[in-house]
KEFI-164025 format. One line per 2 residues: number of its first residue (from 1); their letters; for each residue x, y, z of C-alpha. Coordinates in pm, 1 decimal, padded with zeros to 6 digits. Example, Ala and Ser with C-alpha at 12.3 -4.5 7.8 and 13.67 -1.06 7.14 Angstrom:
1	AS	01230.0,-00450.0,00780.0 ~ 01367.0,-00106.0,00714.0
end
This chain:
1	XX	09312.3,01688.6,24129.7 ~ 09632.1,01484.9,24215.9
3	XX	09535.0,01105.6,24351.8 ~ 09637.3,01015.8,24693.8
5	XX	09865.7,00707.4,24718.6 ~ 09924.9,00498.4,25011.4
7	XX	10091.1,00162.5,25119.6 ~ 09738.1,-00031.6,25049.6
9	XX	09649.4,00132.7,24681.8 ~ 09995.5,00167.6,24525.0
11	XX	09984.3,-00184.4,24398.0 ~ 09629.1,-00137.0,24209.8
13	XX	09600.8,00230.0,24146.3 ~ 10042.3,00281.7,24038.4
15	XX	10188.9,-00018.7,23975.6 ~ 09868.8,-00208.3,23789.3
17	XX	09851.0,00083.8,23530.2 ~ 09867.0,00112.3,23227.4
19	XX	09949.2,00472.7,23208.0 ~ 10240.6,00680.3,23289.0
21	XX	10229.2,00768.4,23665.2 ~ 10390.5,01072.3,23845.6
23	XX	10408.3,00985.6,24186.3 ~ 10506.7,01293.8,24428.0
25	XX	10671.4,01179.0,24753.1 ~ 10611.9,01448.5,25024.5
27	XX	10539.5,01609.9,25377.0 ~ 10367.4,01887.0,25504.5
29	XX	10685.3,02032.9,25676.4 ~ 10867.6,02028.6,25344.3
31	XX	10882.3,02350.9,25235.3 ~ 11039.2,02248.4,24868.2
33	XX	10765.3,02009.8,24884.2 ~ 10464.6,02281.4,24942.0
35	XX	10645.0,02505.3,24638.8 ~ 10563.4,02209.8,24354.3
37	XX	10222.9,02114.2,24481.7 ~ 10043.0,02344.4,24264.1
39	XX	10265.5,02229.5,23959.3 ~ 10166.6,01882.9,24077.0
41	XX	09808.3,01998.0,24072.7 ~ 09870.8,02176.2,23727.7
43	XX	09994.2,01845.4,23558.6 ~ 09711.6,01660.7,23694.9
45	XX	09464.5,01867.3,23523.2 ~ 09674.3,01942.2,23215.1
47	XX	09713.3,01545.6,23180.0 ~ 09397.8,01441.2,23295.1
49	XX	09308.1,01089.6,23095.4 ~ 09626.3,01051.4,22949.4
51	XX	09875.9,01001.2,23268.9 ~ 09780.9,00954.2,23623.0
53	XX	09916.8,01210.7,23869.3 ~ 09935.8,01180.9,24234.8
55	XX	10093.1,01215.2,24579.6 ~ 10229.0,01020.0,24868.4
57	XX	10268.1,01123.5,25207.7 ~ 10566.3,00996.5,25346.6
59	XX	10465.4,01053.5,25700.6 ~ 10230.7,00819.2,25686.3
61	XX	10352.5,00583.0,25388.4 ~ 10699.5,00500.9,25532.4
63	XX	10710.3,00172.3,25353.7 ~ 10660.4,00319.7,24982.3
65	XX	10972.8,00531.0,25086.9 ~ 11186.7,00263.8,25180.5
67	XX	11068.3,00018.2,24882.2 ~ 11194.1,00301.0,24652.8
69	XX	11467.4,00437.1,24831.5 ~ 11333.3,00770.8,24890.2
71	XX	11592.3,00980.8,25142.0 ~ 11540.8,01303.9,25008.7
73	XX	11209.2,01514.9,24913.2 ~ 11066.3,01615.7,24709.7
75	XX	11143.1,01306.6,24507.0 ~ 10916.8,01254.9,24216.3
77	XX	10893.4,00880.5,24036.6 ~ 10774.7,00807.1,23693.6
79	XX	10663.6,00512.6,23708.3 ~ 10519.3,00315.7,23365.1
81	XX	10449.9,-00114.5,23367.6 ~ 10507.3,-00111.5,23703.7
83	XX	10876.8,-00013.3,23679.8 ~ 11022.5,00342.5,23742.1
85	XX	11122.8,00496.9,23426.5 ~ 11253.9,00851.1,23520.8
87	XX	11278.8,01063.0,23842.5 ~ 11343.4,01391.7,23948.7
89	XX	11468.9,01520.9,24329.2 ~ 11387.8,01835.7,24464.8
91	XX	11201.2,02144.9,24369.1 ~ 11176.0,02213.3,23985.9
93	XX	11040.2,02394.0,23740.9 ~ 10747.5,02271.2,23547.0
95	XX	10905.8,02242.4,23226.9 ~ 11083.6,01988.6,23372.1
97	XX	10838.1,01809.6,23455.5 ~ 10630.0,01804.6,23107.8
99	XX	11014.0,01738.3,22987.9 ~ 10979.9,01383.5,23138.9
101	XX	10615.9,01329.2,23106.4 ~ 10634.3,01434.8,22715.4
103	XX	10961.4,01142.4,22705.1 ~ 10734.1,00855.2,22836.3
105	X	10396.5,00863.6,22770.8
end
């Protein structure tokens, strides 16, 4: 199952890593945003010990959207050594998605 992330365990659980991490910025309104979730959830299971996978509400995380510059969603960060490496915006398929995973881990 995807990982919640918030302001107060992005620091430890994202940037601390060692691991690729796909971090899905999101709402519950979005409807774009409700149409990957199960890919997100897919990719969590399909990666499971080899990258971390994992979602962040922007609702209530308004400050990891602003430190990342995140106007539009769904905006999805790869993020490896504490740096983001790659990053896709707005509903894709999943290839795409193992596209960039399959680049950087």
């Amino acid at each position: 199952m995807a990982l919640e992330f918030t302001d107060t365990n992005f620091q430890d659980k994202v940037l601390s890593s060692d691991k690729l991490t796909v971090v899905d910025f999101w709402a519950e309104w979005c409807g774009p945003c409700r149409a990957i979730g199960p890919v997100i959830e897919e990719l969590s299971k399909e990666y499971d010990g080899k990258i971390n996978v994992g979602k962040v509400n922007v609702d209530h995380n308004p400050q990891l959207s602003i430190n990342y510059g995140v106007t539009s969603i769904p905006a999805i960060l790869f993020i490896k050594g504490g740096k983001v490496v790659d990053k896709l915006v707005g509903a894709q398929p999943k290839s795409n998605f193992v596209k960039k995973i399959e680049q950087h881990i």
